[in-house]
LUMTITOR-887839 format. One record per residue (C-alpha): x, y, z; residue in three letters; residue number from 1. Coordinates in Angstrom, 2 decimals. Example, Ala and Ser with C-alpha at 12.3 -4.5 7.8 and 13.67 -1.06 7.14 Angstrom:
<nodes>
12.30/-4.50/7.80/ALA/1
13.67/-1.06/7.14/SER/2
</nodes>
This chain:
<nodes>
-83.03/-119.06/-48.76/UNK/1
-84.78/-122.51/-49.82/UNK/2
-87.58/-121.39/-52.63/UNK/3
-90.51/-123.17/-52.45/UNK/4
-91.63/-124.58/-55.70/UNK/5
-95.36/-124.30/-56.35/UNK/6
-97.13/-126.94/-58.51/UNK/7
-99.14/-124.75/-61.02/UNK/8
-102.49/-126.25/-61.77/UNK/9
-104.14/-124.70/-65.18/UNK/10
-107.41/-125.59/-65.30/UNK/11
-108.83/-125.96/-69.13/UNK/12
-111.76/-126.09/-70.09/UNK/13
-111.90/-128.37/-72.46/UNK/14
-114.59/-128.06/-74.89/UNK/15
-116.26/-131.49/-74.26/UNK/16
-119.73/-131.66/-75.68/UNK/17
-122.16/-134.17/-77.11/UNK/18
-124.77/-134.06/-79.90/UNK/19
-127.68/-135.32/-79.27/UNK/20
-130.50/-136.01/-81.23/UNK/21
-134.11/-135.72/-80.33/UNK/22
-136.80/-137.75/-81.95/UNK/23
-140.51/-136.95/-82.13/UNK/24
-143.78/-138.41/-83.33/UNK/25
-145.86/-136.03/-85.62/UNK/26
-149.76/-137.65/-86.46/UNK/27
-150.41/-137.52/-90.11/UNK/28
-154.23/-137.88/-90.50/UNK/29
-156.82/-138.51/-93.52/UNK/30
-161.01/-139.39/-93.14/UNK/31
-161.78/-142.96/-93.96/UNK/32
-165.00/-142.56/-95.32/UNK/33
-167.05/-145.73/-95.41/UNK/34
-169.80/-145.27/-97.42/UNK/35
-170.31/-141.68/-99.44/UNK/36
-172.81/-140.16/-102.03/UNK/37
-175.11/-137.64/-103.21/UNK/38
-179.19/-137.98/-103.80/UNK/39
-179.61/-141.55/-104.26/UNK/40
-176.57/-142.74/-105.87/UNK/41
-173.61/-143.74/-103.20/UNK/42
-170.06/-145.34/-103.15/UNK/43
-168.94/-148.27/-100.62/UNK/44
-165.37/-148.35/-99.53/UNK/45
-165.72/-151.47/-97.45/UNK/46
-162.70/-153.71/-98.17/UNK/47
-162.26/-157.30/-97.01/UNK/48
-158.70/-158.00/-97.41/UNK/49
-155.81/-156.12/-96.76/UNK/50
-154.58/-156.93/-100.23/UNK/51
-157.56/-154.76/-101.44/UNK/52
-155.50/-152.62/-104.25/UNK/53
-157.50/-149.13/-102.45/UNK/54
-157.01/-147.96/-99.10/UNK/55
-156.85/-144.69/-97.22/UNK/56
-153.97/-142.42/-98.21/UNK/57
-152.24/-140.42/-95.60/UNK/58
-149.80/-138.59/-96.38/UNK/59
-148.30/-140.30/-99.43/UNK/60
-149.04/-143.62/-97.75/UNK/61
-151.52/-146.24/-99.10/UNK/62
-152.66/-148.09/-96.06/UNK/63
-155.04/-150.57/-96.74/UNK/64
-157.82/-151.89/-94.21/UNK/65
-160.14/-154.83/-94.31/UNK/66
-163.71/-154.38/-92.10/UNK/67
-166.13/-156.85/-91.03/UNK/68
-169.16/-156.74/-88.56/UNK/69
-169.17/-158.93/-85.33/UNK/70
-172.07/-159.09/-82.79/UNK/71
-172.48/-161.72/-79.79/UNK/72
-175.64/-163.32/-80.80/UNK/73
-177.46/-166.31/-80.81/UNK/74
-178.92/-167.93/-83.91/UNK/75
-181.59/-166.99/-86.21/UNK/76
-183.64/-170.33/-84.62/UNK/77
-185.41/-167.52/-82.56/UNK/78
-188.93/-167.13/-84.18/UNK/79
-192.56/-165.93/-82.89/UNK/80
-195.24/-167.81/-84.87/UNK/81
-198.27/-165.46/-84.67/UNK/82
-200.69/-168.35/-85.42/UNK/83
-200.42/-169.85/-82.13/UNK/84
-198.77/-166.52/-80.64/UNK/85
-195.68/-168.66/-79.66/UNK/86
-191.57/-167.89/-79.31/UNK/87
-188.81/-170.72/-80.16/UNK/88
-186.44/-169.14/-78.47/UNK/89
-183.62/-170.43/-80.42/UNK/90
-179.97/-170.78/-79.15/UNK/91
-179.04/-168.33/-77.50/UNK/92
-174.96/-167.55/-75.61/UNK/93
-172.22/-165.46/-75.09/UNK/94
-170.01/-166.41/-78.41/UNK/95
-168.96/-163.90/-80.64/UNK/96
-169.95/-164.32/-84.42/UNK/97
-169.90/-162.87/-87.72/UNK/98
-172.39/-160.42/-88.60/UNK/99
-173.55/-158.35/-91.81/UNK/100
-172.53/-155.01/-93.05/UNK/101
-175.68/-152.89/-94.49/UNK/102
-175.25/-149.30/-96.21/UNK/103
-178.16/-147.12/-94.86/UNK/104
-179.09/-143.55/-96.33/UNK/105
-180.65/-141.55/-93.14/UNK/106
-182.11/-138.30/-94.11/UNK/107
-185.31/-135.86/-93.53/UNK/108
-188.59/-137.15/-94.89/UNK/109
-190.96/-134.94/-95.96/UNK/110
-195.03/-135.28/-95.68/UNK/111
-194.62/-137.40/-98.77/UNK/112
-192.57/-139.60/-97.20/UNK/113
-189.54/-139.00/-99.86/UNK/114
-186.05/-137.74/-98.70/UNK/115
-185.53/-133.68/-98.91/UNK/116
-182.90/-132.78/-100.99/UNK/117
-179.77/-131.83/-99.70/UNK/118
-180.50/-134.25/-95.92/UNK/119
-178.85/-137.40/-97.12/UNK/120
-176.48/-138.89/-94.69/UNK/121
-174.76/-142.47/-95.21/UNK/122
-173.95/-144.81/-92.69/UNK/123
-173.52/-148.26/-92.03/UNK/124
-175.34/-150.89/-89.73/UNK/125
-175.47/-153.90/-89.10/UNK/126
-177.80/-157.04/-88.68/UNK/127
-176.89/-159.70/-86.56/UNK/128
-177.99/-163.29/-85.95/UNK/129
-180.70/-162.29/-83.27/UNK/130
-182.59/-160.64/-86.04/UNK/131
-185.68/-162.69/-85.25/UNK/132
-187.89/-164.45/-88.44/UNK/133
-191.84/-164.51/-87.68/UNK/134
-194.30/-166.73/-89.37/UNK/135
-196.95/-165.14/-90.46/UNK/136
-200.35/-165.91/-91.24/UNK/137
-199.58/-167.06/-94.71/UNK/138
-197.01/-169.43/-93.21/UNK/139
-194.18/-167.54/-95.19/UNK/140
-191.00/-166.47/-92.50/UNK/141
-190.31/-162.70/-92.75/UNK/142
-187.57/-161.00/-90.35/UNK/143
-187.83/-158.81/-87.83/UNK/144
-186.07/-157.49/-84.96/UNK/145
-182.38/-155.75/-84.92/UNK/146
-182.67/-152.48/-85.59/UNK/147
-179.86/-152.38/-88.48/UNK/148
-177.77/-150.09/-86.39/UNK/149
-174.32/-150.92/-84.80/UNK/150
-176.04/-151.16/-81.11/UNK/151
-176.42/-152.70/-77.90/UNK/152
-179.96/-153.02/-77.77/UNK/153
-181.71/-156.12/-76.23/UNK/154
-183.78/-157.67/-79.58/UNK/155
-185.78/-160.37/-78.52/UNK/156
-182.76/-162.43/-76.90/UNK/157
-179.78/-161.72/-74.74/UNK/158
-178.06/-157.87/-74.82/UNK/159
-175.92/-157.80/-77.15/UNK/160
-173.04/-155.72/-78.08/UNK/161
-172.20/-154.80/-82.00/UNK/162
-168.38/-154.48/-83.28/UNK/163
-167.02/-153.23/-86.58/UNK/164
-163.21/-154.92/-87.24/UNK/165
-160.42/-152.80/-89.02/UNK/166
-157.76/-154.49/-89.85/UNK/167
-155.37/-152.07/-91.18/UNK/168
-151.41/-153.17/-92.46/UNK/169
-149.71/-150.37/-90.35/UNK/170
-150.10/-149.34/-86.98/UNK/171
-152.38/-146.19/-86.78/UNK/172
-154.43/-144.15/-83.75/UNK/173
-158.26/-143.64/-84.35/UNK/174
-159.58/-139.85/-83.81/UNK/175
-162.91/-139.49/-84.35/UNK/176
-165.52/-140.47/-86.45/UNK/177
-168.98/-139.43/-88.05/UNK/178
-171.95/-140.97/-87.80/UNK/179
-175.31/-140.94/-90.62/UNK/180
-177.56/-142.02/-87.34/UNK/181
-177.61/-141.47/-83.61/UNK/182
-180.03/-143.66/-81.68/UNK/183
-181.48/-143.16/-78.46/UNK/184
-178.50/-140.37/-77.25/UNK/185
-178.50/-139.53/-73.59/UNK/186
-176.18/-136.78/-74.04/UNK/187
-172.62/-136.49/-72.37/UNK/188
-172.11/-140.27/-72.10/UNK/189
-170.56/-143.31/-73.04/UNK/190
-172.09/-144.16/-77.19/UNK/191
-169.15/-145.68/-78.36/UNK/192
-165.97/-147.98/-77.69/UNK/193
-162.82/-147.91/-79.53/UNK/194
-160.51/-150.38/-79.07/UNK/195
-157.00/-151.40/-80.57/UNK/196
-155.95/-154.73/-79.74/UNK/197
-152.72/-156.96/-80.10/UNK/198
-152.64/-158.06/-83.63/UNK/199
-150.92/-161.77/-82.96/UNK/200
-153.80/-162.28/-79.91/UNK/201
-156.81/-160.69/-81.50/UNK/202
-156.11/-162.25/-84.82/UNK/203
-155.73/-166.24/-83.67/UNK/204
-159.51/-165.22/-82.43/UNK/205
-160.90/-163.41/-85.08/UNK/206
-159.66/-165.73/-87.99/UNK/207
-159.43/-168.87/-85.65/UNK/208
-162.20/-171.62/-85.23/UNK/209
-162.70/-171.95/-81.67/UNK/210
-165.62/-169.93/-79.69/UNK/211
-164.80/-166.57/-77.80/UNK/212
-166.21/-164.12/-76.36/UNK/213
-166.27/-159.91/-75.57/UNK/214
-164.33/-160.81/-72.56/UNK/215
-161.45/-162.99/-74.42/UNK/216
-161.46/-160.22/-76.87/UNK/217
-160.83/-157.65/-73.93/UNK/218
-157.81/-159.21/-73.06/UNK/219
-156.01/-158.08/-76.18/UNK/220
-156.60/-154.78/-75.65/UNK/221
-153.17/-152.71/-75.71/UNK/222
-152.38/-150.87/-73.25/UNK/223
-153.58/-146.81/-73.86/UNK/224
-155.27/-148.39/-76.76/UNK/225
-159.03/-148.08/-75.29/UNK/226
-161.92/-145.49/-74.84/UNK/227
-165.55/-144.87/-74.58/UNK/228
-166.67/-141.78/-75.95/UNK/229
-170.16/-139.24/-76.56/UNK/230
-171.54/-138.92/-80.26/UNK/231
-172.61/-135.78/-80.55/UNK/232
-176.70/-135.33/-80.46/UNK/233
-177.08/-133.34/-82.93/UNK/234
-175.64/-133.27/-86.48/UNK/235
-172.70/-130.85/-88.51/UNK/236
-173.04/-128.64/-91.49/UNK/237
-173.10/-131.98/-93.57/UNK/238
-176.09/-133.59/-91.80/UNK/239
-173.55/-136.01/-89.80/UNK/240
-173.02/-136.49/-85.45/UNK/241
-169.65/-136.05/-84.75/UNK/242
-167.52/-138.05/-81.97/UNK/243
-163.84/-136.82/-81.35/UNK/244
-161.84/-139.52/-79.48/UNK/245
-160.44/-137.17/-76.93/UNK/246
-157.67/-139.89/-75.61/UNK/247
-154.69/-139.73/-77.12/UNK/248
-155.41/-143.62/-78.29/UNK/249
-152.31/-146.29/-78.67/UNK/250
-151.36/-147.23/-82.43/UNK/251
-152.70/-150.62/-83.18/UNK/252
-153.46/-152.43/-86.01/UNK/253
-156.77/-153.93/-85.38/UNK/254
-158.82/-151.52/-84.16/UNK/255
-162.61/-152.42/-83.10/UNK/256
-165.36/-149.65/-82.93/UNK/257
-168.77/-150.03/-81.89/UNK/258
-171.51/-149.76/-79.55/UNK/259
-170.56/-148.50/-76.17/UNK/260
-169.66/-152.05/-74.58/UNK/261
-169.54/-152.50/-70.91/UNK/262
-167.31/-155.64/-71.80/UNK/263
-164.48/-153.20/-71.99/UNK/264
-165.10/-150.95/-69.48/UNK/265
-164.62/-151.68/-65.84/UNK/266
-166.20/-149.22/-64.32/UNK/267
-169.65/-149.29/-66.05/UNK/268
-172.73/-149.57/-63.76/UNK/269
-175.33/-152.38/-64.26/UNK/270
-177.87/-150.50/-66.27/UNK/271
-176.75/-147.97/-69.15/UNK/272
-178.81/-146.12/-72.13/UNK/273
-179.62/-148.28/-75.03/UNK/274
-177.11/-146.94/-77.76/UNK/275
-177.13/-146.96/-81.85/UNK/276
-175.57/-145.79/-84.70/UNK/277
-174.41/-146.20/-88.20/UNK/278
-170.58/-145.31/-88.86/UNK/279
-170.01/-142.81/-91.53/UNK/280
-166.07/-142.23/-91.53/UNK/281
-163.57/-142.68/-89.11/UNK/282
-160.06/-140.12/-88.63/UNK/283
-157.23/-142.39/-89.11/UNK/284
-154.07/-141.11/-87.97/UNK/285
-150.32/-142.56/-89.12/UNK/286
-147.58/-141.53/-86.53/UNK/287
-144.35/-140.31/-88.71/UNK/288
-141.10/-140.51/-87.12/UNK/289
-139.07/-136.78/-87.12/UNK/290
-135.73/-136.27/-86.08/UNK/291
-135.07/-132.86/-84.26/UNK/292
-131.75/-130.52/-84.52/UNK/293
-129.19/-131.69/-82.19/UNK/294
-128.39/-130.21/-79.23/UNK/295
-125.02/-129.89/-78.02/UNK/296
-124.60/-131.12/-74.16/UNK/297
-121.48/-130.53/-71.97/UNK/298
-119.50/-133.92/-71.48/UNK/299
-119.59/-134.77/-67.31/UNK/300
-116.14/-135.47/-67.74/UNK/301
-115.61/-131.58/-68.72/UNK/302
-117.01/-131.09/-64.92/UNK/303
-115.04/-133.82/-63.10/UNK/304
-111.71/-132.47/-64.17/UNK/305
-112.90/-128.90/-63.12/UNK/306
-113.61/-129.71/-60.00/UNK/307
-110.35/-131.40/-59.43/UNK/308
-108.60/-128.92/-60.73/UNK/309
-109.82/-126.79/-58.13/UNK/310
-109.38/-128.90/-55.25/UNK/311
-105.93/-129.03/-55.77/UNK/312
-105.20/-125.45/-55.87/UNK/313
-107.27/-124.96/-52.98/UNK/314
-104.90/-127.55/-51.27/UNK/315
-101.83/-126.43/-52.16/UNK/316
-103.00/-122.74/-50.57/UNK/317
-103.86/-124.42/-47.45/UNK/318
-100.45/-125.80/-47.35/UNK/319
-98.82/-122.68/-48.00/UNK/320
-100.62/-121.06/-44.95/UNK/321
</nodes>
């Protein structure tokens, strides 16, 4: 009698496995509050270099920010003389320049015209070089024109669209913000534009010597890294609109915020609402890296040898039959 001999196949299950390590992004936040105070006494926390020795701390973290105004204006050659009732119109194009930061307190007057206690809200605004300088009839040249507020109102000139700078040392997302004045709200619509923008690109313009404009500007812009958002129209428990940048915004050094700028925004329509306002505080936001548990993960090698394991069995059966 001839035995057959049977290959025997154990199959073991080996216990292949991998760990593997998740990684996540939690947002550490603190308020960046530009200007502060109570009654008539207030505290600036404008900085103009990054070396400044404050900053904003968030969550253990110094990181330091330098802010600046920018507007694209003409020159303050526009003047109305009201002797002969005349404008020089002044120079007058598309190039982006440096403009001034002014604190502002905003609150209720009353019938004396004096501030009611416990209404104060600070902001800051801006003046630009389209503020326009009359002659009066003593021949003396007082300004006028530009509202003071961060804006995109037309003052005696082209529109023009007002930008605060951040320049911050780390890479950080913008929340929201809080504003000490609200001009000229439409409700639900586009009041402001946050942008963050490629430091290397942005920078060579901002520091550089050359002319640009919103629209080189634009083209830094990173990627996620822009929105246009409502201010609310009327004010918190601390006499301050409120804006909440709803888009989960980019990280980004430089980080522009301002009047709601059509520059930016593709889609905008011809005509839009005259907007204003003076920046109170902004919600800066500093991603922190954190590493998850690991997970343990069968090997695919652990599957390929179970499957062969059973293919051979089942092919030594069919052999038998």
């Amino acid at each position: 009698m001839k035995l057959k001999k049977f290959l025997s196949i154990s199959l073991l299950f080996l216990p292949l496995s991998a760990n593997i390590y998740a990684s996540d992004s939690a947002l550490e936040e603190a308020t960046y509050t530009l200007v502060d105070g109570t009654g008539n006494t207030r505290t600036t926390n404008i900085f103009t270099s990054t070396d400044a020795s404050q900053g904003i701390l968030i969550d253990g973290i110094n990181v330091k920010v330098s802010v600046s105004a920018w507007s694209d204006t003409g020159s303050k050659g526009l003047t109305y003389d009201f002797n002969t009732n005349t404008w020089d119109e002044g120079t007058e194009d598309n190039s982006v320049k440096g403009a001034t930061l002014v604190d502002y307190t905003n609150c209720s007057i009353n019938r004396y015209g004096n501030c009611i206690s416990g209404t104060q809200a600070y902001g800051y605004g801006m003046t630009n070089q389209d503020q326009v300088w009359y002659k009066n009839t003593n021949g003396d040249y007082v300004p006028w024109g530009d509202s003071h507020s961060v804006d995109n109102f037309n003052d005696h000139g082209s529109r023009d669209f007002d930008m605060i700078l951040l320049s911050f040392d780390k890479e950080v997302v913008l929340t929201g913000g809080t504003f000490s004045a609200n001009y000229y709200d439409g409700g639900e619509k586009n009041d402001v534009t946050v942008a963050g923008l490629d430091y290397d690109k942005a920078n060579a313009l901002f520091t550089g010597t050359s002319n640009f404009t919103w629209s080189d500007v634009s083209e830094t812009v990173i990627d996620g890294a822009l929105g246009h958002f409502n201010i609310s129209n009327t004010k918190n428990s601390e006499n301050y609109f409120e804006s909440s940048f709803t888009k989960n915004l980019t990280a980004a050094k430089y980080w522009l915020v301002g009047a709601y700028n059509t520059v930016f925004d593709q889609s905008a329509s011809g005509s839009f609402n005259n907007v204003g306002f003076k920046l109170s505080s902004l919600t800066v936001g500093l991603e922190e890296k954190t590493t998850q548990p690991p997970t343990q993960v069968s090997e695919p090698g652990a599957l390929a040898l179970m499957s062969l394991g059973l293919g051979l069995v089942l092919y030594r059966r069919k052999r038998r039959v």
